[in-house]
C-alpha positions as CSV (number, residue, x, y, z in Angstrom):
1,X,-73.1,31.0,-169.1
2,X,-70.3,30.5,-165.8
3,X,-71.0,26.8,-165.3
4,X,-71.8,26.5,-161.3
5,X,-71.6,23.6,-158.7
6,X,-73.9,21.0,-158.4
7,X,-75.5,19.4,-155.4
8,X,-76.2,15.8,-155.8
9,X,-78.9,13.7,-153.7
10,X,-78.4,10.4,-153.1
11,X,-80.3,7.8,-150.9
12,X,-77.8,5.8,-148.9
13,X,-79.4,2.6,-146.7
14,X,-78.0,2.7,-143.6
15,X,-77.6,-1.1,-141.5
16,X,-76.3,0.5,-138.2
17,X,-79.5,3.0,-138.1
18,X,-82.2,0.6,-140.5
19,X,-83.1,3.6,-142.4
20,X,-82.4,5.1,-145.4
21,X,-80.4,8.3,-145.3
22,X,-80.2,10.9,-147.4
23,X,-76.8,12.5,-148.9
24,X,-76.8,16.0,-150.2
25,X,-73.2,15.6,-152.1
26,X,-71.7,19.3,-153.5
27,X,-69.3,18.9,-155.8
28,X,-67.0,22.5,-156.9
29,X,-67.9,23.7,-160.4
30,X,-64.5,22.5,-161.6
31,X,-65.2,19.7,-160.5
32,X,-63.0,15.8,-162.2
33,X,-62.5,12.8,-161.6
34,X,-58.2,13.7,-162.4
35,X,-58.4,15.7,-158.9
36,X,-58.4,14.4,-155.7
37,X,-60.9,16.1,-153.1
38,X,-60.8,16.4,-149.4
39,X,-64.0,15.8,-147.7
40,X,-65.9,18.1,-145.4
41,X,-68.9,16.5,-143.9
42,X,-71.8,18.5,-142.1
43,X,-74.2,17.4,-139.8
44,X,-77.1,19.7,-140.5
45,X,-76.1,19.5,-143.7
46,X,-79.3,21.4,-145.2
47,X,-78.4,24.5,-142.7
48,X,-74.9,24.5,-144.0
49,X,-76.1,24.2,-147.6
50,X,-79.0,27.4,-146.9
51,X,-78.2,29.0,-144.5
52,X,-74.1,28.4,-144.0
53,X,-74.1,29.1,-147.6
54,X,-70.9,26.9,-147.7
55,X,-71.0,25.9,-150.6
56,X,-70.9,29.5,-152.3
57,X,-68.0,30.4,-149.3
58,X,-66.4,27.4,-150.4
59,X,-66.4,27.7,-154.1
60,X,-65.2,31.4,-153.8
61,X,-62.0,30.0,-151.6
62,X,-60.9,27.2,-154.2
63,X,-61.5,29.9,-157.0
64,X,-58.8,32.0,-155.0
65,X,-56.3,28.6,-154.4
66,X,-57.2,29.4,-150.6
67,X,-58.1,25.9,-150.0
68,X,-57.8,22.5,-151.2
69,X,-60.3,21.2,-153.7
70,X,-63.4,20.1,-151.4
71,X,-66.1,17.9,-151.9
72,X,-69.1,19.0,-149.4
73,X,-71.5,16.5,-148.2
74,X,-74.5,17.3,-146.2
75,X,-76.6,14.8,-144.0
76,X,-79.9,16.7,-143.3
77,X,-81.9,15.7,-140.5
78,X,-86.0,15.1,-140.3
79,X,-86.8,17.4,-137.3
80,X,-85.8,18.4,-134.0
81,X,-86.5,15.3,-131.9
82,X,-84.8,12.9,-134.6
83,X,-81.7,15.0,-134.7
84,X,-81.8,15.1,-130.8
85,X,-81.6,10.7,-130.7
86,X,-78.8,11.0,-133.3
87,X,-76.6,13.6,-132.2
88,X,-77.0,13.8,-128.9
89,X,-74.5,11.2,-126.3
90,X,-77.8,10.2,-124.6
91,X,-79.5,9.9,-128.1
92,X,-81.3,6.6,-128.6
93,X,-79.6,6.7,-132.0
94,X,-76.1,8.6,-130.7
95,X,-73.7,4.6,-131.1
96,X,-75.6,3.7,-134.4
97,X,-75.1,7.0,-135.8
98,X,-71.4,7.6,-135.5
99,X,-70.6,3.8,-137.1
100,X,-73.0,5.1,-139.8
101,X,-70.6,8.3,-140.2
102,X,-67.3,5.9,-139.8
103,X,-68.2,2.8,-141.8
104,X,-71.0,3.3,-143.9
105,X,-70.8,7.1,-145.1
106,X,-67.1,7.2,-145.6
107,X,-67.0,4.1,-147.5
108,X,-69.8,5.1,-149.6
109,X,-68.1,8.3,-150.8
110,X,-64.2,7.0,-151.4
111,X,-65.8,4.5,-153.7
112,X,-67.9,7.1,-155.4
113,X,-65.1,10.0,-155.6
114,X,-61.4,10.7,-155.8
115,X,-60.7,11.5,-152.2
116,X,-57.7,11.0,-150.2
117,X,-59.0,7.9,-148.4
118,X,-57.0,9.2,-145.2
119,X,-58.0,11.1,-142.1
120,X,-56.1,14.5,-142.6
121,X,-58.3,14.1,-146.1
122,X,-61.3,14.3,-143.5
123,X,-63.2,17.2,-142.2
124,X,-66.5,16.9,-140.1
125,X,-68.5,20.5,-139.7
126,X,-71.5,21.0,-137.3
127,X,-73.3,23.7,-135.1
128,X,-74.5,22.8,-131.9
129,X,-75.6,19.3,-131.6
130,X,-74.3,18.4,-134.8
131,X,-70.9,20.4,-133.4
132,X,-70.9,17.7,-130.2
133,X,-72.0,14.8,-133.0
134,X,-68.8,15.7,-134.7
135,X,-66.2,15.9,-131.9
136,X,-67.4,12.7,-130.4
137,X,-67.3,10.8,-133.4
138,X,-63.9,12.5,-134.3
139,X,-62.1,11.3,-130.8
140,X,-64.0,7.9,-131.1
141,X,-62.7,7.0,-135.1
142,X,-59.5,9.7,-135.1
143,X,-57.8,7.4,-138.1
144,X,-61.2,8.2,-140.1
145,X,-61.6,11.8,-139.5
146,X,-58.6,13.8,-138.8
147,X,-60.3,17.2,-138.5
148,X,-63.5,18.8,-136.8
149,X,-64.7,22.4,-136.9
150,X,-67.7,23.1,-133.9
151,X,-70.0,26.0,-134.0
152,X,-70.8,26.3,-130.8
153,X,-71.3,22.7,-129.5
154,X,-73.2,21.4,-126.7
155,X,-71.0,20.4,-124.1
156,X,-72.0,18.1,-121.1
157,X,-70.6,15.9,-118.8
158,X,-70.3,13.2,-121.7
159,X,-68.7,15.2,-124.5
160,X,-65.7,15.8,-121.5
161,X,-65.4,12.6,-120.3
162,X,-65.0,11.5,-123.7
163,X,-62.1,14.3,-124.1
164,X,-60.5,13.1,-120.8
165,X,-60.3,9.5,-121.7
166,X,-58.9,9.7,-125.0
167,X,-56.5,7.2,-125.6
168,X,-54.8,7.7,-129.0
169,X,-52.4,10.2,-130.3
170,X,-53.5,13.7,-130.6
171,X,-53.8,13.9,-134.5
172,X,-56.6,15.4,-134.4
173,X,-56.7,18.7,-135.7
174,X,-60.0,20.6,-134.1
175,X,-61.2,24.3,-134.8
176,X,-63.4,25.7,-132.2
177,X,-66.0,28.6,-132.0
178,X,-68.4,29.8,-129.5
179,X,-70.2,33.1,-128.7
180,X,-70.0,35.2,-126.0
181,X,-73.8,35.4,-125.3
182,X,-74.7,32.3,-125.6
183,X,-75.3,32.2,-122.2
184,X,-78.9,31.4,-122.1
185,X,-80.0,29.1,-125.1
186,X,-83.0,27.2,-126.0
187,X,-83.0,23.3,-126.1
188,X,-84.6,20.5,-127.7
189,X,-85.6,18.8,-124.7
190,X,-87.5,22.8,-123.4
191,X,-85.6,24.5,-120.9
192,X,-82.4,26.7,-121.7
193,X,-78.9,26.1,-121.2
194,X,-75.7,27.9,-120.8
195,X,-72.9,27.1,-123.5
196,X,-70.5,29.5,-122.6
197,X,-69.0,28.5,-119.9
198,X,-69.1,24.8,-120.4
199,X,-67.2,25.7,-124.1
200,X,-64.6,26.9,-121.9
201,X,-64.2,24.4,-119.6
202,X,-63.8,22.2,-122.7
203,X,-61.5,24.8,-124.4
204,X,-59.2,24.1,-121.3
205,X,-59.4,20.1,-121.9
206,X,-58.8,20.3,-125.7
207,X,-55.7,22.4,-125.2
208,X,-54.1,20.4,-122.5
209,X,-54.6,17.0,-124.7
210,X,-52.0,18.4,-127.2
211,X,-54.8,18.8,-130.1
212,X,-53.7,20.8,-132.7
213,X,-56.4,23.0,-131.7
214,X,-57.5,26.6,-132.6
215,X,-60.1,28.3,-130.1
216,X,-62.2,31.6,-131.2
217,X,-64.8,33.3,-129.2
218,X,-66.7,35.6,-131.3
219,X,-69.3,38.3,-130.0
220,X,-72.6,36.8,-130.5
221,X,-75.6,34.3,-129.8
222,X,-76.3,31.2,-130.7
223,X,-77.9,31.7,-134.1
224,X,-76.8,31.8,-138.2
225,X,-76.5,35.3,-138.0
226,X,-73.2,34.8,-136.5
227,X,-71.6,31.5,-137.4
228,X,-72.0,32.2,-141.5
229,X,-69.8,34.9,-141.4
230,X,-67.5,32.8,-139.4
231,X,-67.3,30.4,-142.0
232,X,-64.8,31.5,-144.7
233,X,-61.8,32.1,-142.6
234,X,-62.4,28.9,-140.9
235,X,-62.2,26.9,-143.8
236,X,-59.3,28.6,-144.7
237,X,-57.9,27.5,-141.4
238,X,-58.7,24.0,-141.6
239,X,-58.9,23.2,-145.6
């Protein structure tokens, strides 16, 4: 019998949030403690793992020496309104939940695999809110995480402020995906919202900072349907 990856759940207590979080950890069926691993961190880590399928894209890409040997960790979320406090910049939870990405999370995993324990050896993932959770926490800790892939992020007036006032070096390396009709999306909060033309408007910002930056507008909604078959060559882009 092929031997197959394994996902690993761990409970991680979090001091910047007070709550314990959970940590779905994916490590590649060939998987040692001899090899280093580059990390790639999702927000909405359960919709990566089910319906991203990433780590089966992921797996098939190493198999191939198409990418680096990757650890995947997946932070789930609770339900709608808890992921809106943590990923969102107006979030009750938005602060406390990037120093748990920065100082708690990271930590937690260099001491408990062989990673590179250096930004470029970073990668955070998301779609949507978790897309936004990633580029803000990316520009605010750039020496943590050196690289961030968005499907189809949120973007509002904080998300470019934030890309605006960035201070450090452009290191960041940031892949970037949005849909052409996603023109009319459904919120959290009720309501819908346009993310196409706002996604430009940041696409503009990103590429005038001197990001190494790749920008892709594919022909689609807002949905899974779209952004898993967008997956494997995006990893190949950024792993």
């Amino acid at each position: 019998m092929e031997k197959s990856g394994i996902v690993q759940e761990t409970a991680l207590f979090s001091n910047a949030l007070n709550e314990e979080m959970t940590i779905m950890t994916y490590l590649p069926k060939t998987f040692s403690p001899l090899y280093k691993y580059t990390l790639l961190i999702a927000q909405d880590g359960q919709d990566y793992f089910r319906l991203g399928r990433i780590s089966r894209q992921a797996e098939e890409l190493m198999e191939l020496s198409e990418i680096d040997n990757v650890i995947i960790v997946g932070i789930p979320y609770k339900n709608r309104e808890e992921r809106w406090e943590k990923y969102h910049p107006e979030g009750s939870q938005f602060s406390q939940y990037k120093r748990f990405l920065a100082h708690e999370l990271v930590p937690f995993l260099d001491k408990e695999y062989p990673t590179y324990q250096v930004g470029q050896g970073r990668a955070l993932i998301g779609d949507s809110l978790a897309a936004t959770m990633g580029l803000m926490a990316g520009l605010e800790y750039p020496n943590i995480f050196g690289k961030v892939i968005m499907q189809s992020p949120l973007v509002d007036k904080h998300v470019l402020k934030a890309v605006t006032d960035f201070k450090g070096e452009p290191n960041l390396s940031i892949y970037h995906q949005i849909g052409t009709q996603e023109k009319n999306v459904p919120t959290t909060k009720g309501g819908k919202e346009d993310f196409t033309e706002p996604n430009k408007e940041l696409q503009k910002l990103l590429e005038k900072r001197g990001f190494s930056y790749t920008f892709e507008e594919f022909e689609g909604d807002h949905t899974w349907t779209y952004w898993q078959p967008l997956l494997k060559k995006t990893l190949q882009a950024m792993l």
